[in-house]
C-alpha positions in Angstrom: 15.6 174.0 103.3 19.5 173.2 103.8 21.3 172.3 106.9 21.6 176.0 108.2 25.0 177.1 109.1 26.6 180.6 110.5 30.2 182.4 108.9 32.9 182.8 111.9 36.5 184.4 112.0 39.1 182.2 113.9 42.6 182.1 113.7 44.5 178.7 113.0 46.1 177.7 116.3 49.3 176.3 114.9 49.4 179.9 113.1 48.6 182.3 115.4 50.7 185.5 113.6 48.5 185.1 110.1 45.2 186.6 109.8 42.4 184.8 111.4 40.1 183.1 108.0 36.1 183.0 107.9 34.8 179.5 107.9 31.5 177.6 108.1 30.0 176.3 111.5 27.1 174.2 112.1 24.1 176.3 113.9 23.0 174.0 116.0 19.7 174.9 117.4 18.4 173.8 120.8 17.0 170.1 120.3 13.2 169.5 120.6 11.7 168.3 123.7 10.6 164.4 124.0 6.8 165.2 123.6 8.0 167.2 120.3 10.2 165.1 119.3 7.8 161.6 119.6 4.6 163.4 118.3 6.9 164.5 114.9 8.1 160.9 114.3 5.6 159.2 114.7 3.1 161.9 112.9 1.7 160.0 109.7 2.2 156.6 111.2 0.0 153.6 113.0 3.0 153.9 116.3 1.2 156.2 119.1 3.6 159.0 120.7 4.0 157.6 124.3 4.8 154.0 122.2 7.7 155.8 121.4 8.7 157.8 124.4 8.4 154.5 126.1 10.4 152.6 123.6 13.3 155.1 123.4 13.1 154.7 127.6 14.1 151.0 127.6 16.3 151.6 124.6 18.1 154.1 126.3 18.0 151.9 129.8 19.8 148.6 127.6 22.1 151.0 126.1 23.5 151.5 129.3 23.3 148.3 130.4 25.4 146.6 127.5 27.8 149.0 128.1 28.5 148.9 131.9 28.9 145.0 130.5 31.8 146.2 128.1 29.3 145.7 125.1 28.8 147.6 122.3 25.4 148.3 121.3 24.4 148.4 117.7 20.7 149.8 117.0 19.7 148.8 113.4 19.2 151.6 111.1 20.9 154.5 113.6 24.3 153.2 114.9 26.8 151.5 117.3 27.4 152.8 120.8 31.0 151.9 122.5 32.5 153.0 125.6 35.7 154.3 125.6 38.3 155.7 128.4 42.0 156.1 129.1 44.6 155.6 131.8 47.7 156.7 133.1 50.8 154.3 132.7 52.7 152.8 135.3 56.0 151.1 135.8 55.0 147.9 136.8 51.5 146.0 136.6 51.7 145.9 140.3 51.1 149.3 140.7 48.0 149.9 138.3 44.9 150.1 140.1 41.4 151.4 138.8 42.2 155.2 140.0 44.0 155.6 137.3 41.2 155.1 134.4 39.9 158.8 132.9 38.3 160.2 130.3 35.2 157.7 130.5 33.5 158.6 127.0 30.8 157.0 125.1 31.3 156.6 121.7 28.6 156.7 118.8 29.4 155.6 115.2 26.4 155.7 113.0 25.1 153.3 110.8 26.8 153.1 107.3 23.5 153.6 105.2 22.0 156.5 107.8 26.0 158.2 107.1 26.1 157.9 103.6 22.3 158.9 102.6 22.9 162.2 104.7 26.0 162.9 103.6 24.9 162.1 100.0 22.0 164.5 100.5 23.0 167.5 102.5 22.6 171.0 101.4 23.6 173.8 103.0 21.6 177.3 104.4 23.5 180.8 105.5 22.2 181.4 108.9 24.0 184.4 109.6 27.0 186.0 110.6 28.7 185.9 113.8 31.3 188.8 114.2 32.9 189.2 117.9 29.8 189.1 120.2 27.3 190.2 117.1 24.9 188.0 115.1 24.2 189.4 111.6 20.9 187.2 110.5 22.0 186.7 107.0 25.1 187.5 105.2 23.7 190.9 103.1 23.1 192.2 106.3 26.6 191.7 107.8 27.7 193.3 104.3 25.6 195.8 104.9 26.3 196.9 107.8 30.1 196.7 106.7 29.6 198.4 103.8 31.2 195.2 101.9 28.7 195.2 99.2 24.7 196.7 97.6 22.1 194.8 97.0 21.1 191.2 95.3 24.0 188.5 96.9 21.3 186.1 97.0 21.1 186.0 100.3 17.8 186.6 101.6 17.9 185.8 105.2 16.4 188.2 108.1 17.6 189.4 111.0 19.9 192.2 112.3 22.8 192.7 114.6 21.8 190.3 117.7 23.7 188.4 120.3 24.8 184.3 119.2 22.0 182.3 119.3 19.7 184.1 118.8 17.1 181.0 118.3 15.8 179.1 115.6 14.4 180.9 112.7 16.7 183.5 112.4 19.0 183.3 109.3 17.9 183.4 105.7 18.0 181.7 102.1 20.7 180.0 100.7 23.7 181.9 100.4 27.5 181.8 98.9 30.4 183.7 99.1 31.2 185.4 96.3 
């Protein structure tokens, strides 16, 4: 199974005039809930769920904390977390004053090895088509229903005309444009 992505028509902004292209997007679906989530990583291991749940608790709670301190904090194996923000200038250093900090963002930069073995072993799914408002499960259907091609693209996927996000599941078997 790939990394499961939808076809979308958008226009480039610094070109407005020219036809608007098709282009991959990530479909993203709806992330699992902590039970779920704790339950499927620990699942063939000797760590018990709620170990986790409470781990990832005070992990998240010294996060926080080393931040607030102007710390960055690295996790070993996932990442580094950094807080970031801006400000508006000002004329003389008299007149700054902490009003004027925005954009307070948190930062995550993810471990070299976790980057490079993901992006070393991607693959990609079609998940659909989104058209306007309409989501076409798989990419024979949207050719289908524009009359674009027969049968046999290679793309297997199920579904029909439905609104964007339509949940997980939907979308079909690996797919290319042809």
């Amino acid at each position: 199974m790939g990394t499961p992505y939808t076809l979308q028509q958008r226009k480039n902004p610094q070109k407005r005039d020219e036809p608007a292209k098709w282009y991959a997007v990530p479909k993203s679906g709806t992330p699992v809930s902590e039970k779920v989530m704790t339950k499927l990583a620990t699942e063939d291991t000797t760590v018990a769920d709620f170990e986790l749940g409470a781990s990832s608790q005070l992990l998240s709670k010294w996060i926080y904390n080393q931040l607030i301190q102007g710390k960055r904090a690295k996790i070993p194996g996932v990442g580094t977390f950094r807080l970031t923000f801006g400000s508006e200038g000002v004329d003389s250093i008299e007149e700054f004053h902490t009003g004027l900090i925005r954009n307070v963002k948190i930062m995550f930069i993810p471990d070299r090895d976790l980057r490079e073995s993901l992006v070393n072993n991607v693959s990609f799914e079609n998940a659909g088509v989104i058209d306007g408002d309409v989501y076409y499960g798989s990419l024979d259907n949207y050719k289908k229903v524009k009359g674009l091609t027969g049968e046999g693209t290679g793309d297997t996927g199920g579904g029909s005309g439905t609104t964007p996000g339509g949940g997980e599941g939907q979308g079909g078997g690996e797919g290319t444009l042809g």
